[in-house]
SEDOLO-412324 format. One record per residue: x negated, y negated, z of N, C-alpha, C in turn; chain. Coordinates in nm, 2 decimals, always signed. Atoms other than C-alpha are relative to their C-alpha. Last residue first. Layout:
N
MARMAR   n.east   n.north     n.up   ca.east   ca.north    ca.up   c.east   c.north     c.up   chain
MARMAR        X         Y        Z         X          Y        Z        X         Y        Z       A
...
***
This chain:
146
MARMAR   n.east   n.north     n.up   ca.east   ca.north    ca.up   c.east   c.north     c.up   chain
MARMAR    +0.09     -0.03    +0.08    -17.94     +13.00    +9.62    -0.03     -0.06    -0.13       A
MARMAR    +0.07     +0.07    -0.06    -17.63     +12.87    +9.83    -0.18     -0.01    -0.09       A
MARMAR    -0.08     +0.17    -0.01    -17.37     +12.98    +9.65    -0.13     -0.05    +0.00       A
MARMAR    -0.05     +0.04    +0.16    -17.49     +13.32    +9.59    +0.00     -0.13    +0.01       A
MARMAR    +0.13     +0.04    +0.02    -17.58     +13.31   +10.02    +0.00     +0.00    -0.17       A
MARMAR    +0.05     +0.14    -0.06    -17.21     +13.22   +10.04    -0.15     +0.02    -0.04       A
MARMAR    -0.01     +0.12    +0.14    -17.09     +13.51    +9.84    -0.03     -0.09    +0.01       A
MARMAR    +0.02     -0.01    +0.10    -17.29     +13.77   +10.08    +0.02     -0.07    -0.15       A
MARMAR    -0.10     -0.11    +0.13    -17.11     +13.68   +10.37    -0.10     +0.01    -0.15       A
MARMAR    -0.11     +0.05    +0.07    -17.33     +13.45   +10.67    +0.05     +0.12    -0.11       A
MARMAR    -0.02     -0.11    +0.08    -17.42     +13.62   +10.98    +0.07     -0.13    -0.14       A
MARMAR    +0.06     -0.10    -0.05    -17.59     +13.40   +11.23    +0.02     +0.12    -0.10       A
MARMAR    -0.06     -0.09    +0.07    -17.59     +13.06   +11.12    -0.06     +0.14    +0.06       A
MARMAR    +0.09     -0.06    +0.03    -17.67     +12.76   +11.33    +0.08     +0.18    -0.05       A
MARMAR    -0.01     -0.10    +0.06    -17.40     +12.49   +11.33    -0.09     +0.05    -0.01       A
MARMAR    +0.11     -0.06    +0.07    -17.49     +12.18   +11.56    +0.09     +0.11    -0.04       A
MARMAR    -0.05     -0.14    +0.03    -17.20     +11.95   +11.62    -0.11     +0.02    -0.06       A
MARMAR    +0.09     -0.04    +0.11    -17.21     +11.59   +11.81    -0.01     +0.14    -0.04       A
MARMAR    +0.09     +0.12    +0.01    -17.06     +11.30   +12.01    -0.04     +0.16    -0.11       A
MARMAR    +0.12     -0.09    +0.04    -16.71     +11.52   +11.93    -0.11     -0.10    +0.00       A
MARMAR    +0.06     -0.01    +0.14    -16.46     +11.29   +12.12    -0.10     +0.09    +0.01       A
MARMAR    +0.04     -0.13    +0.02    -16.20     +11.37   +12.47    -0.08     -0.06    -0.16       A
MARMAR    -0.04     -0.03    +0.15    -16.02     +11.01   +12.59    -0.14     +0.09    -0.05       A
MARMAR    -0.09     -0.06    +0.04    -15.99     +10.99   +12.95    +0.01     +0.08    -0.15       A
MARMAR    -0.09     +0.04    -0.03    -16.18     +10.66   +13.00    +0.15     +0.09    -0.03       A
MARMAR    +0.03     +0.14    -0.03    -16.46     +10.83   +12.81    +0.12     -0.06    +0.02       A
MARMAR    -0.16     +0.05    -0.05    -16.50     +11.16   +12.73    -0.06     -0.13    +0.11       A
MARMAR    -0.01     +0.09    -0.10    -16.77     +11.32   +12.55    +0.10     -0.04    +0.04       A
MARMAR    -0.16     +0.06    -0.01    -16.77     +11.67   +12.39    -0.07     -0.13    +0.11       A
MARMAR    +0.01     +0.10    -0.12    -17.14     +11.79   +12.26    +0.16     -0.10    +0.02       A
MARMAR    -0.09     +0.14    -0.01    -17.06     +12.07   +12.07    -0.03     -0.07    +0.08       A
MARMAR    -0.01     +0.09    -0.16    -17.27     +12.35   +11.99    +0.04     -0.13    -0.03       A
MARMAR    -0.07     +0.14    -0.01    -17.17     +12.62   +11.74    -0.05     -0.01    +0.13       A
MARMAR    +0.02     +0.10    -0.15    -17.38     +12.95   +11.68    +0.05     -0.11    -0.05       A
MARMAR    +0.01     +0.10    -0.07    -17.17     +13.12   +11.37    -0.07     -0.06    +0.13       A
MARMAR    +0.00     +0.04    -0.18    -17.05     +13.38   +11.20    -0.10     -0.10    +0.02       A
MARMAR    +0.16     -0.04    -0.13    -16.96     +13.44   +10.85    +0.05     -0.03    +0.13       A
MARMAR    +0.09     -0.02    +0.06    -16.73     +13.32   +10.52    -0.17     +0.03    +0.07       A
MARMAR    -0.04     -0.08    +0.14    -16.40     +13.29   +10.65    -0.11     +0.03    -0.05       A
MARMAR    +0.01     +0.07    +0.14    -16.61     +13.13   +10.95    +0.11     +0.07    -0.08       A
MARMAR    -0.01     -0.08    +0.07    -16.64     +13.30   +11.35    +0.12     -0.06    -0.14       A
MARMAR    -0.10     +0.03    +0.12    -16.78     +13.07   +11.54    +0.01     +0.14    -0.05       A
MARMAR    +0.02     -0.03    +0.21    -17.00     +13.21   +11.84    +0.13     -0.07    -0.04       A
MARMAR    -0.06     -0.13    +0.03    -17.01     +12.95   +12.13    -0.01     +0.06    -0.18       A
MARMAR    +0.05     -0.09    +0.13    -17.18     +12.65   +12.28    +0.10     +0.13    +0.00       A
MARMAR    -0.09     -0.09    +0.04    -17.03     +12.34   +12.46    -0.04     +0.11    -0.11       A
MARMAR    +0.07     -0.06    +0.11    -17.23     +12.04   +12.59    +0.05     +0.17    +0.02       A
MARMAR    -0.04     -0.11    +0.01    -17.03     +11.80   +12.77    -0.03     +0.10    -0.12       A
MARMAR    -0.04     -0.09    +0.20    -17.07     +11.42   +12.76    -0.08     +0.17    +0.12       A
MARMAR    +0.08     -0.11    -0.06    -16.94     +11.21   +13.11    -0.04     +0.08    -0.15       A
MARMAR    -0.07     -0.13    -0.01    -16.83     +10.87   +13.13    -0.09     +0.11    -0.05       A
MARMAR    +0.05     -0.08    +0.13    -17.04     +10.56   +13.01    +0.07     +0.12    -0.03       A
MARMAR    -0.07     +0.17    +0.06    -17.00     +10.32   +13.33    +0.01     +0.05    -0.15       A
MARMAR    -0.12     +0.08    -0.04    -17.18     +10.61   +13.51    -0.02     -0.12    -0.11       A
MARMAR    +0.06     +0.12    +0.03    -17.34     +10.86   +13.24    +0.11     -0.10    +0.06       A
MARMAR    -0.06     +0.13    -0.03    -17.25     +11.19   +13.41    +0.00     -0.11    -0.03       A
MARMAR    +0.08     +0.11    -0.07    -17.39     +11.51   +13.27    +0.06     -0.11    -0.01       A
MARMAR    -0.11     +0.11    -0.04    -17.26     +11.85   +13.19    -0.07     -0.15    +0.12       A
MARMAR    +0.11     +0.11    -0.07    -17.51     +12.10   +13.04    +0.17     -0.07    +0.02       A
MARMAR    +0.10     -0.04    -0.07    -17.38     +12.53   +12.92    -0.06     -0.16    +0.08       A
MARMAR    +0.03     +0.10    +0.00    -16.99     +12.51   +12.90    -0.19     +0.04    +0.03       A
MARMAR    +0.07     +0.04    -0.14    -16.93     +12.82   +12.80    -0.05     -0.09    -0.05       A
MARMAR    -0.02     +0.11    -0.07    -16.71     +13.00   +12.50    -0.04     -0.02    +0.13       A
MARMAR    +0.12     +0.03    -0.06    -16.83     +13.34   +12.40    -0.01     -0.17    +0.04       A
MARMAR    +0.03     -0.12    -0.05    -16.62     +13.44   +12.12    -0.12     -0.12    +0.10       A
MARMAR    +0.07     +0.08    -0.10    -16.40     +13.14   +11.88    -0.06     +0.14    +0.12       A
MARMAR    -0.02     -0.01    -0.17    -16.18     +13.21   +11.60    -0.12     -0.04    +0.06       A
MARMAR    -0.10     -0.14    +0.00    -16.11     +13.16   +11.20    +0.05     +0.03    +0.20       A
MARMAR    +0.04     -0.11    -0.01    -16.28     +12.86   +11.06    +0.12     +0.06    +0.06       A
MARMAR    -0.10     +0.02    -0.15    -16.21     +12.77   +10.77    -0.06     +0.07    +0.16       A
MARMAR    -0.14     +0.01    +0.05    -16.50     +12.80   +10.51    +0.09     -0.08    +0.14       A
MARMAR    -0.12     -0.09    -0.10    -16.83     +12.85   +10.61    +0.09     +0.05    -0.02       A
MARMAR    +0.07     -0.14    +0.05    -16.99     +12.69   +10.26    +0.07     +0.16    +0.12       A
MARMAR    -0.11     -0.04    +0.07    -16.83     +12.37   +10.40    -0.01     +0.14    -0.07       A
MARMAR    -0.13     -0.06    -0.10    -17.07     +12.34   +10.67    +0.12     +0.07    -0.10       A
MARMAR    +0.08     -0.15    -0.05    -17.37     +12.29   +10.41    +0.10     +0.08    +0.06       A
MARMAR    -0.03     -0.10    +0.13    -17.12     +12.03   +10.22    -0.11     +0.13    +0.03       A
MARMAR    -0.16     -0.08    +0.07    -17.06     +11.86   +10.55    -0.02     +0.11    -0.11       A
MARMAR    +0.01     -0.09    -0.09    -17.48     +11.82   +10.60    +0.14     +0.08    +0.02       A
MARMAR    +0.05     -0.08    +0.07    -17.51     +11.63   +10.26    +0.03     +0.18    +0.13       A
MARMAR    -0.06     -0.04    +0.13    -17.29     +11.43   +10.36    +0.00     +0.16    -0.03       A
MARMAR    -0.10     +0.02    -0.08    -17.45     +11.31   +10.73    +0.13     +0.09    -0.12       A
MARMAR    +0.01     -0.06    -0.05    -17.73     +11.30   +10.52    +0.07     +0.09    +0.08       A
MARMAR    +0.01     -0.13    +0.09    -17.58     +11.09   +10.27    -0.04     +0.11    +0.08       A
MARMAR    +0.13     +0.06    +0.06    -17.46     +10.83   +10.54    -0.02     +0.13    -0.07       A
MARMAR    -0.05     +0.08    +0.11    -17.07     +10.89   +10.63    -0.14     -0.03    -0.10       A
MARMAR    -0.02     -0.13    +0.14    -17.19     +11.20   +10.90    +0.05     -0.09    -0.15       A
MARMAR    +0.08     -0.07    +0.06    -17.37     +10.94   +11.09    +0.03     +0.06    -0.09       A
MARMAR    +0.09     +0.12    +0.08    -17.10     +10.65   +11.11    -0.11     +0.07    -0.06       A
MARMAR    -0.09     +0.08    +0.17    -16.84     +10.88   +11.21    -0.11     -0.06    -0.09       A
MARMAR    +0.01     -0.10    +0.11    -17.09     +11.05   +11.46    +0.12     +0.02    -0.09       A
MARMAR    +0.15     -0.05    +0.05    -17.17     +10.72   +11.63    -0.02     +0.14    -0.11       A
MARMAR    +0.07     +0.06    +0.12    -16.79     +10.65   +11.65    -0.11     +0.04    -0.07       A
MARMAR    +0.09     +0.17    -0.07    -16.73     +10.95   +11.83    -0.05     -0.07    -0.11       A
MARMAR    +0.16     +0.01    +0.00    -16.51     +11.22   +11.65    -0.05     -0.14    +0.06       A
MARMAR    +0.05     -0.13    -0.11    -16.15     +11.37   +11.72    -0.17     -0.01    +0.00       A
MARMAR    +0.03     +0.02    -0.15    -16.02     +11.00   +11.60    -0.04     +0.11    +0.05       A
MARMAR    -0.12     +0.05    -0.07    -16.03     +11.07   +11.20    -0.08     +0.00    +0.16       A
MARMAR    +0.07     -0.07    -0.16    -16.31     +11.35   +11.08    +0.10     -0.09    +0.10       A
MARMAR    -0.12     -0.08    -0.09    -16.13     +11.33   +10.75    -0.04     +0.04    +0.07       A
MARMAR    -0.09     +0.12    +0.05    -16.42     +11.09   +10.51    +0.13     +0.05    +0.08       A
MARMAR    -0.02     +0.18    -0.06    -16.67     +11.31   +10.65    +0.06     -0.06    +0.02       A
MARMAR    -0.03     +0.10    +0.10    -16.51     +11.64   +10.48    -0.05     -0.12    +0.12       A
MARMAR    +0.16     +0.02    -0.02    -16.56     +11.96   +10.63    +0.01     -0.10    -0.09       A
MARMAR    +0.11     +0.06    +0.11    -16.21     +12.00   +10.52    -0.10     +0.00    -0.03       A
MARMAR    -0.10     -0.01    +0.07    -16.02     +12.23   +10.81    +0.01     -0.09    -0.15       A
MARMAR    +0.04     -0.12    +0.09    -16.34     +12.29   +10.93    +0.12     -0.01    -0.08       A
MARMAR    +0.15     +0.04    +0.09    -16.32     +11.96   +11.16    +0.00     +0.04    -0.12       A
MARMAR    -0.07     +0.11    +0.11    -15.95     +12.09   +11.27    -0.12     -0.08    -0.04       A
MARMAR    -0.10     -0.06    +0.03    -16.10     +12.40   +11.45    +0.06     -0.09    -0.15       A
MARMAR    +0.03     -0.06    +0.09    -16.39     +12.27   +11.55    +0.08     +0.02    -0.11       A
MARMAR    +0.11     +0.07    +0.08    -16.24     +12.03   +11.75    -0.06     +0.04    -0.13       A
MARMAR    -0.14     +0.04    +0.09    -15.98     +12.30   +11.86    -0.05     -0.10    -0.09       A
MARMAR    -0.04     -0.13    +0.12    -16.29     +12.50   +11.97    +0.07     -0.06    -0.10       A
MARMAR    +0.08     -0.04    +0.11    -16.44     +12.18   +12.13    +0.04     +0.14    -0.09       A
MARMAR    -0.01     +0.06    +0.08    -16.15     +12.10   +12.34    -0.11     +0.03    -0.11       A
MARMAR    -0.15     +0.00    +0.08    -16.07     +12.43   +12.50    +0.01     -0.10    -0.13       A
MARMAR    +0.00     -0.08    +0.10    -16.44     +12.41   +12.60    +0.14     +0.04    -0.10       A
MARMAR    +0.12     +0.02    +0.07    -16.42     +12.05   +12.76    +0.00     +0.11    -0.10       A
MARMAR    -0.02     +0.07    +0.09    -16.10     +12.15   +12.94    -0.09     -0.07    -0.12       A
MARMAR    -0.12     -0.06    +0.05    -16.21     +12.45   +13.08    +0.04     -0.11    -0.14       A
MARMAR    +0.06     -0.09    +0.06    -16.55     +12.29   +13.20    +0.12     +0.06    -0.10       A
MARMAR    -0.04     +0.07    +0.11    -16.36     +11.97   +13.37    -0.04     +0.12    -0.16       A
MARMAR    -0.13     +0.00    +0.05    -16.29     +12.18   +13.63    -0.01     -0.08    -0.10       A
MARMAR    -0.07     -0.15    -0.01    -16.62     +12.35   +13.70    +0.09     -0.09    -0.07       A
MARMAR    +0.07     -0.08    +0.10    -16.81     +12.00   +13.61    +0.03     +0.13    -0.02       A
MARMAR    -0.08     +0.06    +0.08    -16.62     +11.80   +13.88    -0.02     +0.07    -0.17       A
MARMAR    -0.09     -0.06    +0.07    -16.73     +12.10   +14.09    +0.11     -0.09    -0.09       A
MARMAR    -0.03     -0.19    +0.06    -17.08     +12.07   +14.00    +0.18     +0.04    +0.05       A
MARMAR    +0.02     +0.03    +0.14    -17.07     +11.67   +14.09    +0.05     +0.18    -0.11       A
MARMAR    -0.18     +0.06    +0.09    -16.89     +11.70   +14.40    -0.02     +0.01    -0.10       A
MARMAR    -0.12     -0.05    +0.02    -17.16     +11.93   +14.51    +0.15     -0.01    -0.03       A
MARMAR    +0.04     -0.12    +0.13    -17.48     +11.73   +14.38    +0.13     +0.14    +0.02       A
MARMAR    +0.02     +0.08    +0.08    -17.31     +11.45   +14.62    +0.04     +0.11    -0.10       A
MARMAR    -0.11     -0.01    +0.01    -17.29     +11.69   +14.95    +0.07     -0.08    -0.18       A
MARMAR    -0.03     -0.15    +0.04    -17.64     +11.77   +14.88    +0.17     +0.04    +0.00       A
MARMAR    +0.07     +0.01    +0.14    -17.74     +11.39   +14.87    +0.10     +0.16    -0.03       A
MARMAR    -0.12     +0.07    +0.06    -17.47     +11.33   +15.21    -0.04     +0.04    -0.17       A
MARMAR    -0.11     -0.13    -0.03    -17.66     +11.63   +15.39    +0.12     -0.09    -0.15       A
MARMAR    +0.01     -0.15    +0.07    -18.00     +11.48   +15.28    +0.14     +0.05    -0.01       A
MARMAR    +0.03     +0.03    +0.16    -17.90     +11.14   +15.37    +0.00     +0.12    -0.06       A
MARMAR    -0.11     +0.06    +0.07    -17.78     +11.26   +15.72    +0.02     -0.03    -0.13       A
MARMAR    -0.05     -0.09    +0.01    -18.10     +11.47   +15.79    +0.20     -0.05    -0.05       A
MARMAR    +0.03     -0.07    +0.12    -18.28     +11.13   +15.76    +0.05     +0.14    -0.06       A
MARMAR    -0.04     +0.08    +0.09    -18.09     +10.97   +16.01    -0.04     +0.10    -0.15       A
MARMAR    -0.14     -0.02    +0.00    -18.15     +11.25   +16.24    +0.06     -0.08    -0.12       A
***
C-alpha cells in the first residue's frame, strides 16, 4: 500500500513537471524567435547585450565565438520563423529550467535549422545557446563563402 503511494505521488510529480513544461513551452518559443530576431540584427558578439547568458557572452567574444558570428552573418536579417516547438525541457533545481527550442529560420539570404537553448532563471528569459544549420542558402552567399 505504501509503496503504491510513492508510485502514485512519483507519477503525480512527472505530471506537474510536463504541464509546467506545456505552459512555459509558448513562452520559451515566443522568446527564442524574438532572440533570434534581435541577435541577427548584427551578428555581432560585441551586441548580444542582456538577451544572452553570461557563458555565451564570454564564448562568442573568444575568436571562435567570432569567427562563428561572421559565418551567421552571411544569413543576413532574419526575416520569419516556421515550425516552432519546444522539443527537451529540463529542471536544474537551484539553477532554474533551460529550454530547447528548434525551428526553420528563414534569412535574407536562405533558410535555416535554428536551435535555441532558452534558460530562465529567477524569471529572467537568456539564450544559453544557438546552433544554425543551413538548409537552403542563396546563391550569393555560397560566392561569399567559397
Amino acid at each position: 500500500m505504501a509503496l503504491g503511494t510513492v508510485f502514485c505521488l512519483i507519477i503525480a510529480g512527472f505530471g506537474g513537471l510536463g504541464v509546467k513544461a506545456y505552459v512555459a513551452s509558448y513562452q520559451n518559443n515566443t522568446f527564442a524567435v524574438v532572440a533570434v530576431e534581435e541577435i541577427s540584427e548584427h551578428w555581432s558578439a560585441d551586441r548580444l547585450g542582456n538577451i544572452v547568458h553570461p557563458n555565451l557572452l564570454e564564448m562568442a567574444s573568444k575568436p571562435d565565438g567570432k569567427r562563428a558570428f561572421r559565418i551567421f552573418r552571411q544569413y543576413g536579417a532574419f526575416e520569419r520563423a516556421e515550425q516552432v516547438h519546444q522539443t527537451g525541457y529540463v529542471i536544474q533545481y537551484g539553477a532554474g529550467t533551460t529550454a530547447t527550442v528548434q525551428f526553420v529560420g528563414h534569412f535574407e539570404n536562405g533558410a535555416a535549422s535554428v536551435t535555441v537553448e532558452v534558460h530562465e532563471a529567477d524569471g529572467i528569459r537568456t539564450v544559453l545557446s544557438l546552433r544554425i544549420e543551413p538548409l537552403h542558402i542563396k546563391e550569393r552567399v555560397r560566392r561569399v563563402v567559397s
